[in-house]
C-alpha positions in Angstrom: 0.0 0.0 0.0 1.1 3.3 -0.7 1.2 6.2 2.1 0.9 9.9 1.8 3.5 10.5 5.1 6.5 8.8 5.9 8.6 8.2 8.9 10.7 11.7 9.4 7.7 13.5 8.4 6.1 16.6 10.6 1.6 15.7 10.8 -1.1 17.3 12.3 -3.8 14.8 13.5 -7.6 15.5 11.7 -9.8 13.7 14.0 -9.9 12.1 17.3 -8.8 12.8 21.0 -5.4 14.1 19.6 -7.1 16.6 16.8 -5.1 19.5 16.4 -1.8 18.3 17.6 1.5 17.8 16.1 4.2 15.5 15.9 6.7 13.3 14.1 6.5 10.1 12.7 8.4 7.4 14.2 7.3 4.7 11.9 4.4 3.6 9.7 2.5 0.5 9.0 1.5 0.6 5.4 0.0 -3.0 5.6 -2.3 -1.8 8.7 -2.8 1.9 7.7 -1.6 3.3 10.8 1.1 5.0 11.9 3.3 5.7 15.5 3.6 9.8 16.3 6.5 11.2 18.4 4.4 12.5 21.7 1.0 11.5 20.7 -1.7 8.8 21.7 -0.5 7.5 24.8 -1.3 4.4 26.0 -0.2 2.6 29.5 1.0 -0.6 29.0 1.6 -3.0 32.0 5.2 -5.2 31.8 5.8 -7.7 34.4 8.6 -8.3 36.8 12.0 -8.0 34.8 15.9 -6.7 35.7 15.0 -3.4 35.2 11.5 -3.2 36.2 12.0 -5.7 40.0 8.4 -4.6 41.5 6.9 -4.3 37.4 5.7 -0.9 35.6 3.2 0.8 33.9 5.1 2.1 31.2 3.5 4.9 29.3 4.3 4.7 25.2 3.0 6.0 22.2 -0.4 4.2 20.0 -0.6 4.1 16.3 -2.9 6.0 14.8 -5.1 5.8 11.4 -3.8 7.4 8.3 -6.9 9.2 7.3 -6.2 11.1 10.6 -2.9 12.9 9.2 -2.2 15.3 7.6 1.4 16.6 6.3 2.1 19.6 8.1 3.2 23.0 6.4 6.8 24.1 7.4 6.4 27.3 9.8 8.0 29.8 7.3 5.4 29.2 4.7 2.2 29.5 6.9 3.6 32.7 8.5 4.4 34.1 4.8 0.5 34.3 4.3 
């Protein structure tokens, strides 16, 4: 499947809880349509006991989210030119 962003690329999120934010892309899923954004859609995720976790965590990380949700983001310069 083809994608309109790519991992590196600055989005704004459409729709959802997140609407209006921005971020980077740390990876995409073209096969699932979705796609992981630097500081967006957390989720806590529970580990179990481990070396670095002794007692276990809840380890906040970021959730994918769809592709129809983002959109490329103009670069600063441009949008304060108009």
């Amino acid at each position: 499947m083809k994608c309109h962003v790519k991992k590196g690329d600055e989005v704004v999120v459409l729709a959802g809880r997140e609407k209006g934010k921005r971020g980077k892309i740390i990876a995409v899923f073209p096969g699932k349509q979705r796609a992981i954004v630097e500081g967006l859609q957390l989720i806590k995720r529970h580990t179990r006991k481990s070396q670095q976790h002794p007692q276990g965590a809840i380890v906040e990380r970021e959730g994918t989210i769809h592709l129809s949700n983002l959109k490329k983001a103009e670069p600063e310069a441009q949008k304060a030119a108009e």
